[in-house]
C-alpha positions as CSV (number, residue, x, y, z in Angstrom):
1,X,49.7,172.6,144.8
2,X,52.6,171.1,146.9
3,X,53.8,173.7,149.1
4,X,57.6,173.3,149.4
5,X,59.5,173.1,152.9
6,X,61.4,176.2,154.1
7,X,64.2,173.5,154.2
8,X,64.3,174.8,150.0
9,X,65.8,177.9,150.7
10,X,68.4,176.9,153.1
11,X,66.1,177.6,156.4
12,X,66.4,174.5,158.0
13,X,69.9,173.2,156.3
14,X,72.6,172.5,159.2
15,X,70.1,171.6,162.1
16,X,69.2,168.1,160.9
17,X,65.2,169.6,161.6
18,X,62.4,169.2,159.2
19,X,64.5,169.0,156.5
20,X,63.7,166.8,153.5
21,X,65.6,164.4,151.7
22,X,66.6,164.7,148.1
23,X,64.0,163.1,145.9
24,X,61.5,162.7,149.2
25,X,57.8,162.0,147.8
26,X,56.9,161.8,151.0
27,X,55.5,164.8,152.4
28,X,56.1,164.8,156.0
29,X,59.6,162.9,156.1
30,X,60.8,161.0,159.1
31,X,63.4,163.1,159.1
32,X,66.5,163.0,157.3
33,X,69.9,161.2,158.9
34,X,73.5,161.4,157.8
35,X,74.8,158.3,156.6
36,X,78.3,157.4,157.4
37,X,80.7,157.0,154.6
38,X,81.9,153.0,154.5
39,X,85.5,152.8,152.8
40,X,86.5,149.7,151.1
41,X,90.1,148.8,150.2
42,X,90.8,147.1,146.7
43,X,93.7,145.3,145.4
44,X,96.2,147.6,143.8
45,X,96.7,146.3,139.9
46,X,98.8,147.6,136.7
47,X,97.2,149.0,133.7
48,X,96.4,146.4,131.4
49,X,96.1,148.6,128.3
50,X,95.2,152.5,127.3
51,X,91.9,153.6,126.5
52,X,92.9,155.7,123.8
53,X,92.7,158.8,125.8
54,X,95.4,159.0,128.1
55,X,93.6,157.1,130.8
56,X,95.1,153.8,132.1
57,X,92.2,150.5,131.6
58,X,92.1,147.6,133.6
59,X,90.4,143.8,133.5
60,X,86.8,143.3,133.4
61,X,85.8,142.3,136.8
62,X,88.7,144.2,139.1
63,X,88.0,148.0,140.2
64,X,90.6,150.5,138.6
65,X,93.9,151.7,140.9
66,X,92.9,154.0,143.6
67,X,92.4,153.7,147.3
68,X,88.9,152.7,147.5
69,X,85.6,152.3,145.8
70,X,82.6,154.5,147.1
71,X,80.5,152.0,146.1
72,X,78.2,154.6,144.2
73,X,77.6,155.0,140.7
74,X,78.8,157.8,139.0
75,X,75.9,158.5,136.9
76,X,77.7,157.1,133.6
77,X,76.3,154.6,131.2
78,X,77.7,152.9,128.3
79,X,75.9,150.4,126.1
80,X,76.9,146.7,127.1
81,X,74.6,144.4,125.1
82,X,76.1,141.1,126.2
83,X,75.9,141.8,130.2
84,X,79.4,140.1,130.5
85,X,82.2,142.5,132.0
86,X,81.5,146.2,133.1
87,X,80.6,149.0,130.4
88,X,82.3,152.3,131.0
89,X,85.1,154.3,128.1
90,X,87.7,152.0,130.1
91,X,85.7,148.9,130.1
92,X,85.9,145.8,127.6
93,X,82.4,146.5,126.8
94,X,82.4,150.0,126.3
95,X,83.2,152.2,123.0
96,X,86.9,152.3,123.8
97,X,87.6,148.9,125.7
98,X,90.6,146.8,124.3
99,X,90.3,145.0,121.1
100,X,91.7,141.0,120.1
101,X,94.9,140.8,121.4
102,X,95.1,143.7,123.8
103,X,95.7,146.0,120.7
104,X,94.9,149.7,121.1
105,X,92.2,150.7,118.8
106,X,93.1,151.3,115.3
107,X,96.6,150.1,115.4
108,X,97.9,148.3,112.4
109,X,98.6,145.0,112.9
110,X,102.6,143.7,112.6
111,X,102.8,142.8,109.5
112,X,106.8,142.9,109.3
113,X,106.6,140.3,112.0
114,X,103.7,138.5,110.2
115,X,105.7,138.3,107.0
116,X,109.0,137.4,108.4
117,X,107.3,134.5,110.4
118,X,105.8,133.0,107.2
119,X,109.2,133.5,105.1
120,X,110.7,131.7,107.9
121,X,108.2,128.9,108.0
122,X,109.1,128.4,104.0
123,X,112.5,128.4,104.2
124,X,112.0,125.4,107.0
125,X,109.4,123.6,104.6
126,X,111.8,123.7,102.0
127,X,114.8,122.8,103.4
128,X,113.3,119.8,104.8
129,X,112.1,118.7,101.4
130,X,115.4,119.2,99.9
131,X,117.3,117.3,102.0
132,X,114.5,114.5,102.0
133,X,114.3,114.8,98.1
134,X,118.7,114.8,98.2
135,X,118.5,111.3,100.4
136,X,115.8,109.5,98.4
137,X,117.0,110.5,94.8
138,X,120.6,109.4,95.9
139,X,119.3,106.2,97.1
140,X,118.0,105.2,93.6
141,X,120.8,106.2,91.8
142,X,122.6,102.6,90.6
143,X,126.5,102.9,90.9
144,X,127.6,100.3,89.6
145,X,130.4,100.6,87.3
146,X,133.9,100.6,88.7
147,X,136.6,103.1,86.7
148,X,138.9,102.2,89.1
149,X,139.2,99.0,87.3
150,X,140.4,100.4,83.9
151,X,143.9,100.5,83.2
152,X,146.9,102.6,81.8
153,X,144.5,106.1,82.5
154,X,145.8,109.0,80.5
155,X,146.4,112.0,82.5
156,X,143.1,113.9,83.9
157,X,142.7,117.2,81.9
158,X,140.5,120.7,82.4
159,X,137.0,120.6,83.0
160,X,134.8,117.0,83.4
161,X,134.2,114.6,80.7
162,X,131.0,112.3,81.0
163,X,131.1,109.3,78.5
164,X,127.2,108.6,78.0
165,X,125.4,105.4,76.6
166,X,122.4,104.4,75.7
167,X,122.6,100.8,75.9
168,X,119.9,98.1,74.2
169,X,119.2,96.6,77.4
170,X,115.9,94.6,78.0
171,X,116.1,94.6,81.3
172,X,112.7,94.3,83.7
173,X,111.0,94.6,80.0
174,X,107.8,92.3,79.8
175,X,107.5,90.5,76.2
176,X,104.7,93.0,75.2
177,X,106.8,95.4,76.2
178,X,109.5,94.2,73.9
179,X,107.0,93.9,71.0
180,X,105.6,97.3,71.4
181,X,109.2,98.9,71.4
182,X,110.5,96.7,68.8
183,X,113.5,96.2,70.7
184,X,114.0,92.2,70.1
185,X,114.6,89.8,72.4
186,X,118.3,89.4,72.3
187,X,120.5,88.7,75.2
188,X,123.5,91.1,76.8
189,X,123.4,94.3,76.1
190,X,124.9,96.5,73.0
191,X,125.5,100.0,72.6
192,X,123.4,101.9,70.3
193,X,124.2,105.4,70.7
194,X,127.4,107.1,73.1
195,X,128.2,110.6,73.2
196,X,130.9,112.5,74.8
197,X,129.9,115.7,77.0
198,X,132.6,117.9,77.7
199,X,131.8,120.4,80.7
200,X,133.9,123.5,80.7
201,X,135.0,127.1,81.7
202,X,134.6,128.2,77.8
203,X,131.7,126.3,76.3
204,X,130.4,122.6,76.2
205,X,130.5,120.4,73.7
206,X,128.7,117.1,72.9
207,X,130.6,114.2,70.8
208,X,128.9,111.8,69.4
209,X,130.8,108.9,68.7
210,X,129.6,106.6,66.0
211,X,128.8,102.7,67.1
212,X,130.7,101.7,64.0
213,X,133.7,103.8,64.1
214,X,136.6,101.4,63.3
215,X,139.2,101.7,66.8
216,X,141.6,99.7,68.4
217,X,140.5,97.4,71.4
218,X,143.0,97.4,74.0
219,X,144.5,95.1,76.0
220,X,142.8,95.5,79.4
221,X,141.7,93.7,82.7
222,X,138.3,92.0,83.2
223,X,135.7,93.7,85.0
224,X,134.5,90.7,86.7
225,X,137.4,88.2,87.0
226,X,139.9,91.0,87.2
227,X,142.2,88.4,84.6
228,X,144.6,90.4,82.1
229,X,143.9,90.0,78.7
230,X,145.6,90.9,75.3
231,X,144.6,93.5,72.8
232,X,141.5,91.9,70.6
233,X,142.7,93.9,67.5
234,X,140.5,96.4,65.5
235,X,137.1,96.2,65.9
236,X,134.0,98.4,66.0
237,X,133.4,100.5,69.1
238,X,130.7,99.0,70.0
239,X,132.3,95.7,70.3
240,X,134.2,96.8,73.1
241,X,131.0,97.2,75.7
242,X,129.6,93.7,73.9
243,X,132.9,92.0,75.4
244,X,133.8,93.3,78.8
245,X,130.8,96.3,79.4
246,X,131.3,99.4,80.7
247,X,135.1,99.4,82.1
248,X,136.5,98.2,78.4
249,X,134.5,100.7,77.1
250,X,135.7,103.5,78.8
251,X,139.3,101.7,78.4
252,X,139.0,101.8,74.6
253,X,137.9,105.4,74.2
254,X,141.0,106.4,76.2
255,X,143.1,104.3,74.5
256,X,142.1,106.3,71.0
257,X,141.5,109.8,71.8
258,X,143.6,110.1,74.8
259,X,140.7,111.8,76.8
260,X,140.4,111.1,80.6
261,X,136.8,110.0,81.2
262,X,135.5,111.5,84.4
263,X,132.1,109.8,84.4
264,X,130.2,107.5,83.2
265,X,126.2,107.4,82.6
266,X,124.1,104.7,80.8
267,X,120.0,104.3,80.4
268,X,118.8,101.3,78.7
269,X,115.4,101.5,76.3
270,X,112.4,100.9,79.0
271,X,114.3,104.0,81.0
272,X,114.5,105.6,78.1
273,X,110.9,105.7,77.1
274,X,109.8,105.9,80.8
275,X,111.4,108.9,81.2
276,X,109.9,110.6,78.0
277,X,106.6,109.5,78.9
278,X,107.1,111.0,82.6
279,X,107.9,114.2,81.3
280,X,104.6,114.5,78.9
281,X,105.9,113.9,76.0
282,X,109.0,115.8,73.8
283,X,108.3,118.0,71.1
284,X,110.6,118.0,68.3
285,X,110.3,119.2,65.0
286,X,111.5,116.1,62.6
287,X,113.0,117.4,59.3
288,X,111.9,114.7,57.1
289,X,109.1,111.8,56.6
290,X,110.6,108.6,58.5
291,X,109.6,104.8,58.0
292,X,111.2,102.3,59.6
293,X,110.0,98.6,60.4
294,X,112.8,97.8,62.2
295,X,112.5,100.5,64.7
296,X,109.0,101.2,64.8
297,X,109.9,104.6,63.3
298,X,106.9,106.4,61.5
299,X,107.0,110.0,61.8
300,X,106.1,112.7,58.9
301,X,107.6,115.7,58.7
302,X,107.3,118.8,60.6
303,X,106.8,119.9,64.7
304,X,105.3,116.9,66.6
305,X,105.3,115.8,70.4
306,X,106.6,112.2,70.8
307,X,105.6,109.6,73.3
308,X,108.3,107.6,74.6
309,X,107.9,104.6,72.1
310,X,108.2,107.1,69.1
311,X,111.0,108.7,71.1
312,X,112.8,105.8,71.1
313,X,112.2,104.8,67.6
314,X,113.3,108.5,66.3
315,X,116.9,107.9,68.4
316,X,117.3,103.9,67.1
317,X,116.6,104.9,63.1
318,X,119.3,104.7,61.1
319,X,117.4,103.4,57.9
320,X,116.4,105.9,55.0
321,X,119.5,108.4,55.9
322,X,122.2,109.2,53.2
323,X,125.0,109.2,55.6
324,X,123.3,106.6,58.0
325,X,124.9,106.1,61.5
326,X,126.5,109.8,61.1
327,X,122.7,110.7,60.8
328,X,121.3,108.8,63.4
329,X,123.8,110.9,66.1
330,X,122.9,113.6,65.0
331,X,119.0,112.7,65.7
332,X,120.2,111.5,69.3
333,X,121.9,114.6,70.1
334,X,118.9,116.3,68.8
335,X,116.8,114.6,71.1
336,X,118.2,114.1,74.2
337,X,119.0,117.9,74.1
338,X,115.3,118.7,74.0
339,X,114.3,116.2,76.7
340,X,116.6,118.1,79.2
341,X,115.2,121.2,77.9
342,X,111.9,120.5,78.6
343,X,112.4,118.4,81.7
344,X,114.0,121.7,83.6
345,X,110.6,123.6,83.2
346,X,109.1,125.2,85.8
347,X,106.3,123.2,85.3
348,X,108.1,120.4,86.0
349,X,110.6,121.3,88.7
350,X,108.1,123.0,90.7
351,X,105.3,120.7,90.2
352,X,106.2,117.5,92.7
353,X,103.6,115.5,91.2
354,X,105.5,115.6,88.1
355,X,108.7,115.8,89.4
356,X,109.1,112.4,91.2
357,X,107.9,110.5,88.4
358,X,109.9,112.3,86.2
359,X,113.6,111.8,88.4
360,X,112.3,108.0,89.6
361,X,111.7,106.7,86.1
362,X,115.2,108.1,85.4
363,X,117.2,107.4,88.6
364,X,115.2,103.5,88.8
365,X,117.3,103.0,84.8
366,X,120.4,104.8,85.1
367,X,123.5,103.3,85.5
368,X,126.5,105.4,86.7
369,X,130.2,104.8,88.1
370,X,130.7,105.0,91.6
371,X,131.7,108.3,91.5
372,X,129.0,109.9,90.1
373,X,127.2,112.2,93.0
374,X,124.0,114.1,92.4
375,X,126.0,117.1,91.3
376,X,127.9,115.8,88.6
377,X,124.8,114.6,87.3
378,X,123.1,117.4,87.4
379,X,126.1,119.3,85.9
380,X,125.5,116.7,83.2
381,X,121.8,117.4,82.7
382,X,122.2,121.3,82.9
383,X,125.2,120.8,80.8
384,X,123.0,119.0,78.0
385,X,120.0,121.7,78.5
386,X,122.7,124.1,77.8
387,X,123.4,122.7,74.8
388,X,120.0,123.3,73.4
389,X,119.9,126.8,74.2
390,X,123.1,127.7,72.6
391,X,125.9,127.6,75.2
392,X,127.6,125.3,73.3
393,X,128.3,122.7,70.8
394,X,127.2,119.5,69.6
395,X,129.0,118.0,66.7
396,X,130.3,114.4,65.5
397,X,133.2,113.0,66.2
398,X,135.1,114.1,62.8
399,X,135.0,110.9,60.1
400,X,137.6,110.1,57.0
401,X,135.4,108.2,55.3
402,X,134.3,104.4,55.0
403,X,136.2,101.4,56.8
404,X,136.5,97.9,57.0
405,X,133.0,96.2,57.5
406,X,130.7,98.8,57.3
407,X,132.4,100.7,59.8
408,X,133.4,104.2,59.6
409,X,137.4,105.6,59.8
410,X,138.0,108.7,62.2
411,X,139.9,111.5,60.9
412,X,143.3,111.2,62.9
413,X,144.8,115.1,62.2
414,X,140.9,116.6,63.4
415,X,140.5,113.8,66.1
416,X,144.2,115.0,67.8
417,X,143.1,118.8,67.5
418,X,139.8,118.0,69.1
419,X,141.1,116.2,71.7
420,X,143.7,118.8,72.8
421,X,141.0,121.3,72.9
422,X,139.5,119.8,75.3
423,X,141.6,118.7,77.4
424,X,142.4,122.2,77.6
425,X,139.6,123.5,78.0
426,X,139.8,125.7,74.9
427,X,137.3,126.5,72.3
428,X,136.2,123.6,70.2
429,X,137.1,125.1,66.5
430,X,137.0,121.9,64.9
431,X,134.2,121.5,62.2
């Protein structure tokens, strides 16, 4: 056995003689000497986090604040697989080091911040696109009819009227286009359908007024050569956009209901058509089996989704009707209410890939006065979808019976109460 030094028992400790070193093997040591204590300064440095416990933790690589380093273990070991930085409860490495981000140790992360960041970011996105969308939709819009060309204006009433017509127009249509439409090849353009839409504080109401009605043509100024000219007598409404367009329309329908016309709106048939095909189709439920060469019309009865050449069959019939044009309006209004319906869908107005198409194959057609911004016509469309859903009324304008060449009289005493109902802004209570 290993007989131990009296050095053990404190014999030898203090007089530097035959005493052993800690952890000696050897048995006769060389004899033990004081080493002298080496202090090294470090570089002072802030906290860079807290461990979790109180204690301040610094960067991997640069000693903790104090006045020196001994330079000597302190016995401690934490697990530090990667061998990058130094282990230790204040260490990157160790069990309570920092985590991604500097974040103490089971702190939730911002989410307040997170989320108000990402709203932000949306409302950026969007308001970009809007503005983008604004500029490019009011680019295509075609303004080019001139009220300020009609004369003798009767006085501007409450709320907006829009005069809207859907004119015969072949314009940029290919002959097989033509064919499959059944449109005809004619030249000009004629009016087959035009509707009054009053916009107002107690309602809206859509007029249709029949292409036959028997009216007055005014005297008025040309569009083009800006030459007076002298009444052309009685005629059918639709003579007066035949012979000077747009402006002697609008001149006419003044001149016999008194109503000031606000704006003005046409669509010729390929817009038309586009636009129903854009949207995917319209349902509407037809109330009766249609056939019509002329047209193109062949529908049976009952709920049905229509393309845009049945569309534009449906709204041209007038053949197989008891009251016939009268009819046909009615079927116009009919339709064009549903179209707006289902155009403002959110599947539609959220969905750009449907959207564009749907607003270019409108905006490419549509002809408007120079007036017209992008809020009145939307005022016009929401006005129309309105219609649909009840806020408001649709109606004819009210007839007296049969006139001179197939052409139908208006009812003067209903036609004068109409009128000053809305031009102010009452409710319509004509029937």
């Amino acid at each position: 056995m290993n007989e131990w030094p009296d050095a053990r028992n404190g014999n030898a400790r203090g007089n530097g003689e035959d005493a052993y070193g800690r952890g000696s093997s050897a048995a006769q040591p060389e004899g033990a000497r004081r080493m002298r204590h080496v202090q090294r300064p470090v570089p002072q440095q802030q906290p860079a986090y807290d461990d979790g416990y109180g204690q301040p933790g610094y960067a991997p690589g640069v000693p903790g604040q104090g006045s020196y380093d001994s330079g000597y273990s302190e016995g401690h070991v934490y697990g530090n697989p990667s061998g990058r930085g130094p282990a230790g409860p204040g260490g990157p490495g160790g069990p309570q080091g920092p985590r991604r981000g500097g974040r103490r140790p089971g702190a939730a992360p911002n989410w307040r911040k997170r989320i108000t960041v990402g709203v932000l970011t949306l409302v950026a996105v969007l308001l970009v696109t809007s503005v983008a969308t604004y500029f490019w939709a009011d680019g295509k819009v075609r303004r080019e009819v001139d009220l300020s060309k009609v004369i003798d204006r009767p006085d501007t009433g409450k709320g907006t009227n829009y005069l809207i017509v859907g004119s015969d127009s072949r314009d940029g249509m290919s002959a097989d286009e033509k064919k499959k439409l059944h449109t005809g090849s004619a030249d000009g353009k004629r009016t087959d359908s035009m509707i009054l839409l009053h916009v107002g504080d107690n309602g809206n109401t859509m007029v249709s007024l029949p292409r036959d009605s028997w009216v007055t043509i005014p005297s008025f100024k040309g569009s083009d050569s800006g030459k007076s000219f002298p009444s052309p007598g009685k005629n059918k409404l639709n003579a007066a956009f035949s012979i000077d367009g747009p402006e002697l329309l609008v001149r006419t329908v003044e001149a016999n209901t008194g109503l000031h016309i606000d704006h003005y709106a046409e669509i010729g048939f390929a817009g038309f058509a586009n636009i129903v095909d854009a949207v995917g189709g319209v349902e509407l439920d037809i109330p009766q089996d249609i056939k019509d060469k002329d047209s193109g019309a062949d529908f049976k009865k009952g709920k049905q989704t229509l393309d845009g050449q049945q569309a534009l069959a449906f709204v041209r019939n007038r053949h197989g009707y008891a009251a016939g044009d009268l009819e046909r309006t009615k079927n116009q209004q009919k339709f064009l209410a549903a179209l707006a319906s289902q155009t403002a869908t959110p599947s539609t107005v959220l969905n750009p890939f449907k959207l564009y198409p749907v607003m270019g194959a409108g905006l490419d057609t549509l002809i408007v006065d120079k007036d017209m911004s992008l809020f009145d016509l939307g005022s016009m469309f929401w006005a129309m979808k309105g219609i649909t859903s009840g806020d408001g009324l649709s109606m004819n304008m009210p007839v007296a019976g049969d006139g001179p060449q197939t052409s139908l009289l208006w009812d003067k005493p209903k036609v004068t109460q109409l009128v000053n109902e809305l031009k102010n802004d009452d409710k319509v209570t004509v029937k």
